[in-house]
Each structure stands twice: as C-alpha cells, then as structure tokens.
C-alpha positions, 0 to 999 in steps of 0.5 A, spaced: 270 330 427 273 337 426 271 343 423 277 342 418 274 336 415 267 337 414 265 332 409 272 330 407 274 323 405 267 323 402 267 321 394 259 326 393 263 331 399 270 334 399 274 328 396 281 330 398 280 336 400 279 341 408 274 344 408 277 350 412 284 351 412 287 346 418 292 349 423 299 351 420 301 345 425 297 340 424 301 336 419 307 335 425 309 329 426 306 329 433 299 329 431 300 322 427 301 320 435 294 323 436 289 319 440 283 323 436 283 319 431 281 325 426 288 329 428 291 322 426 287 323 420 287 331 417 295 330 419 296 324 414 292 329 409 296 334 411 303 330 410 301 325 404 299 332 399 305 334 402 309 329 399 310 324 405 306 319 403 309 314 409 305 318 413 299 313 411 302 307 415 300 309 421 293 308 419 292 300 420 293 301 427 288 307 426 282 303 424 284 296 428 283 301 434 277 305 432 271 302 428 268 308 426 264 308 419 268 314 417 274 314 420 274 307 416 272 310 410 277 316 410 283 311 412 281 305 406 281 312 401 288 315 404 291 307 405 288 305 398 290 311 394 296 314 397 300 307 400 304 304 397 302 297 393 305 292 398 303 296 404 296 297 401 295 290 400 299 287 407 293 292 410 288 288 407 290 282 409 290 284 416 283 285 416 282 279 410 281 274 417 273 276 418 272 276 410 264 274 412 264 281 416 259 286 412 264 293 414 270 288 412 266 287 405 264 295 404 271 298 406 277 293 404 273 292 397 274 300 397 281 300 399 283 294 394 280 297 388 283 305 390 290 301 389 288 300 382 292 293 382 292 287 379 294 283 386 287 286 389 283 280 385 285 274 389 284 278 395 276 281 393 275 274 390 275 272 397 271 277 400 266 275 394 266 268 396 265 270 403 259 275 401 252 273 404 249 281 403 247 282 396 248 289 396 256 287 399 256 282 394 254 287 388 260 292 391 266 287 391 263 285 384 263 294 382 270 293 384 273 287 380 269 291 374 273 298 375 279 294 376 277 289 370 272 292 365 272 299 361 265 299 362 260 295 366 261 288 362 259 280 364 264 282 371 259 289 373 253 284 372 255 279 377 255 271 379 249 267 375 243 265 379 242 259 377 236 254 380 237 248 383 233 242 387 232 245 395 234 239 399 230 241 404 224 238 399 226 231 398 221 228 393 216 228 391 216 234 394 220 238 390 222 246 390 227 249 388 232 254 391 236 259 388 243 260 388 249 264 385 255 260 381 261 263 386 265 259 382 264 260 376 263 267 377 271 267 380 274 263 374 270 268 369 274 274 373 281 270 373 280 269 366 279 276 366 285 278 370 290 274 365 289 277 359 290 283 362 295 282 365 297 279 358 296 287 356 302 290 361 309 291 360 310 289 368 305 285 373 306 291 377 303 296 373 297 300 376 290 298 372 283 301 372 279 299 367 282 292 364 288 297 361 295 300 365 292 306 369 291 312 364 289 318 367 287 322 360 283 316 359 281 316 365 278 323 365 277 322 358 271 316 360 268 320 366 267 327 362 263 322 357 260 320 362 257 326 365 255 329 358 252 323 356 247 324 362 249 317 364 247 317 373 252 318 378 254 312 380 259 308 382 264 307 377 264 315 376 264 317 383 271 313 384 273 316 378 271 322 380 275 321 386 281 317 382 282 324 378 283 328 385 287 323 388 293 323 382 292 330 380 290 334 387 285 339 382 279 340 388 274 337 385 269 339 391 265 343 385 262 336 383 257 334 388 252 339 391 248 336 397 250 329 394 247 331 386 252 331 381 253 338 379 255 336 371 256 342 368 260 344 374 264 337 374 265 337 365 268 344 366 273 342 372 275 336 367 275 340 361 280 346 364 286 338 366 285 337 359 285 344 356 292 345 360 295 339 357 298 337 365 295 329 364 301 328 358 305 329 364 302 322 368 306 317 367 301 310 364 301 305 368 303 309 374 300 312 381 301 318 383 298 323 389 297 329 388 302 329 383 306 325 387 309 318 385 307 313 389 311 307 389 317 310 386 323 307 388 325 314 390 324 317 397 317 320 396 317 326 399 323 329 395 318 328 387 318 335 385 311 337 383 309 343 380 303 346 382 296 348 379 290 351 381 288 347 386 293 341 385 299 339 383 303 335 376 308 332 376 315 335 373 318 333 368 326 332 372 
C-alpha cells in the first residue's frame, strides 16, 4: 500500500480521493506497467481524474494476477465506475467462469452495480444462482436493488424461503428442509428490469434506482437518508460513492473511523445542491469526476470546470 493511498477505493475511507498528495510523475504512462500493483492503481487514479478513463483497462490483467482484497476492491471501483459499459460488462465476464466463487460474488456484484446498467442483470443473476453464501447472496440482491428499486422493495428483501419435503426423510419419517425460490426470485427481477427499461429513452442509459441515473436525484435521496437518521448502509455508502465518482467533490468528510459523520456528509451535499453544478449531469448518463464516460468522444478531450474539490461538466 502506498502512502498516498491510504484507506482509498474504500466506500467508509477516502473514496476517490489520495491521501497525501502523489508523485507529480505518477500519472505517466510507465506506472500503468508497473509490477506493484498499488503504482498500477494510484496511476490509473491519477490518469482516470485527469480525464484518460481508458486507463482503467489495463486493470483486468491486474486482478487476474494479484488476488488481493483490496486491489480487487479499488479495481471493481475504478473499472465499475470510470470504464466504460461494454468494457465493465466484458471484465465481468471474464471472471463470471467461477460464479460459486465467494470473492467473484462480493466484487463482481460490486463491479456490476457501479456500472449503473441495465445489461448488469443477467450477469448478477448468474452470481445470484450460484450464491450458496447467505451474506453473498444478500450482496447480489443489494445490487439488483440499487440497480432496480428506488428504495429497498420485495427485490432488496430477497428469494422467498419456502419449506419443502427433506428427501433425506423418506415416509413416514417426514422433515422438512428449507429452500430459497431462486427462480422465482429471478423472474420477479426480470419483470422488474422490463418495465424499467419500458421507463428509458435507450437501453443504453445508465440507471440507478429503477430510474435513468439522475445525480440531483440521487443526491437529493442520500441527503434524506442522512437527515432522516436512517443507519449507514449499503444503499448509502454506494450512493455516497456514486456522488463522488461523478462529481469528483471529496466526500472523505463523510466517514470517521467507519462512522457516518451526518452533519458533515448533509453539508457537503447541501453545498452541490446550493451551487446548482447537478443541473449540468446530463440524466441518464455517467460521468467521472465530471468526465462522460461513454461518450462517443475521445474521453480525455471533455472539458470540465473545476470545483472545490472536484469538477462539472461544461456546458460546450
């Protein structure tokens, strides 16, 4: 770990943010060639805030080489929320051959709810299946939720447990065993998926919250959720992460010691909102600190403006 990126990548740390101001050289080119895996990725931090959001496809190599927790966390954060859709959803797939595995469940849900799309719930539905851990399971069906519902709904709460006949009991010694309606949880989730995709002007817009990506509705949702006392949890500190990743504004104030700093968090939000910066997020589209991230357009020539601790789009 370097010095630089201390508790960075970490929703209750540092987010997107360094720690301590990097090298002045660590963004060149030569870094993303690295054999440490945390030059590779302070590099890509580096490049992607700049606006060279390719930078993050040298990741997949990354983690196929280095299995580490964390470097897998701070690539499914930088891939899912700076890549590029196809190349988030190809990364996905490459690791999608071992769905049973317990790290693939945690990290590629991660990675495929930070890419806000649609085309992410066939793939977490895989994992879904294939999920015998019940906090893992519990995650993909967090992730289909952020991705599907507003607020925490039937999709949040979970497969139905049903009770059925143990066949390990054969009569008249009859038990029962409990199992989870995987398939009946699936087709709820597709159902779910269709009428929102009925909701979009493409199939290709990004979506959180059953709705196109809005970040001043998303803002607006995560400030009520820190006045209204609600717990930190997983809907808010993706949001939380969310806001940072598009808007670039530090949101480090947020967590202290892994505790929600609410009043700290309610200003950050109030002073985006004040401002007036989200009426320049387009609806339905990502960016990355102020950066669009699948536009058609050579990624690093989006002109941004800066703001205190991040950037907004321009208007040109």
């Amino acid at each position: 770990m370097k010095q630089y990126l201390d508790r960075t990548f970490l929703q209750l740390g540092r987010g997107f943010q360094f720690s301590v101001e990097p090298p002045p050289a660590l963004a060149s080119a030569e870094h993303l060639a690295s054999r440490d895996s945390w030059t590779v990725l302070g590099s890509v931090l580096a490049r992607v805030r700049q606006g060279d959001l390719r930078a993050v496809e040298v990741l997949p190599d990354l983690m196929a080489r280095d299995d580490a927790a964390l470097v897998w966390n701070a690539c499914v954060q930088l891939i899912g929320f700076a890549g590029r859709t196809s190349f988030m959803l190809d990364t996905a797939e490459r690791f999608l051959s071992r769905p049973d595995d317990l790290g693939i469940q945690w990290s590629i849900g991660d990675l495929l709810r930070n890419g806000c799309s649609l085309r992410a719930v066939e793939p977490l539905l895989r994992l879904h299946a294939a999920a015998t851990d019940r906090d893992a399971r519990r995650h993909v069906e967090r992730c289909l939720s952020t991705l599907l519902e507003e607020q925490p709904g039937a999709i949040d709460d979970g497969a139905e447990e049903q009770e059925v006949p143990d066949p390990a009991y054969p009569e008249p010694f009859t038990q029962t065993m409990t199992v989870l309606d995987r398939a009946g949880y699936a087709a709820q989730v597709r159902e779910a998926a269709a009428e929102v995709a009925s909701r979009l002007a493409s199939r290709d817009q990004a979506v959180t919250a059953g709705l196109p990506l809005d970040l001043e509705a998303l803002v607006r949702r995560l400030h009520e959720r820190i006045r209204s006392g609600e717990p930190s949890g997983s809907r808010m500190e993706w949001e939380r992460m969310c806001f940072e990743a598009s808007t670039g504004v530090d949101c480090t104030a947020f967590y202290e010691q892994g505790r929600l700093q609410r009043l700290a968090a309610l200003a950050i939000l109030e002073d985006f909102m004040d401002a007036g910066h989200a009426a320049a997020f387009e609806p339905g589209v990502r960016y990355f600190f102020g950066h669009r991230v699948d536009s058609t357009r050579k990624e690093t020539s989006e002109a941004c403006v800066p703001l205190v601790g991040g950037a907004v789009p321009s208007n040109d």
